[in-house]
N, C-alpha and C positions, 0 to 999 in steps of 0.2 A: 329759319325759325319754325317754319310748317313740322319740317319730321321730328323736332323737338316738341313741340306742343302737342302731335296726333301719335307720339308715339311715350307721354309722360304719366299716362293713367298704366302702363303695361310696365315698365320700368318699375315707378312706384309699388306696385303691385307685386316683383318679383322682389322687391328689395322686401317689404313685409312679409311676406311666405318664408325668403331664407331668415331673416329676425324670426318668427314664428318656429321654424324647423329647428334651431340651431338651441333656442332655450327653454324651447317646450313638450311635453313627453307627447307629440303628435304619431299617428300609428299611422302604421306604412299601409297606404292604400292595395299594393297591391297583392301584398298577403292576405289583406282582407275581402278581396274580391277572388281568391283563390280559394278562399274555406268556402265562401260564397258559393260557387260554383260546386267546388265540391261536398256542399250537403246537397244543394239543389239536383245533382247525380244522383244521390243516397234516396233522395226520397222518390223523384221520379223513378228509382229501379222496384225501390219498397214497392209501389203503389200502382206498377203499370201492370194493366191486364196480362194473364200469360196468355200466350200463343197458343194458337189450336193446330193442332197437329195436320189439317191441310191447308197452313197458311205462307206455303214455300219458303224464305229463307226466315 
C-alpha cells in the first residue's frame, strides 16, 4: 500500500497532463525554448562590444 499511496500524486498528475495534451491546443515546450534561445543569440550578437584588434582570438 506504501508505493501506491507515495507514488498516487505523480500518477495522477500524468494522467491530467496527457487529458490536458490530448484536447487542448498546449504549445510544445521545446520549440519554445528554442526561439527562446535563439533570439537571446540575436540579441547578445546585436549588442556585444566588438573586439579590439589586440584582443587575441
Amino acid at each position: 500500500m506504501g508505493i501506491i499511496r507515495s507514488s498516487f500524486s505523480f500518477i495522477a498528475g500524468t494522467v491530467c497532463g496527457i487529458y490536458i495534451a490530448q484536447n487542448y491546443n498546449v504549445p510544445n515546450i521545446r520549440n519554445l525554448t528554442n526561439e527562446f534561445l535563439f533570439r537571446a543569440k540575436e540579441v547578445e550578437e546585436k549588442y556585444r562590444k566588438p573586439k579590439k584588434p589586440g584582443d587575441g582570438v
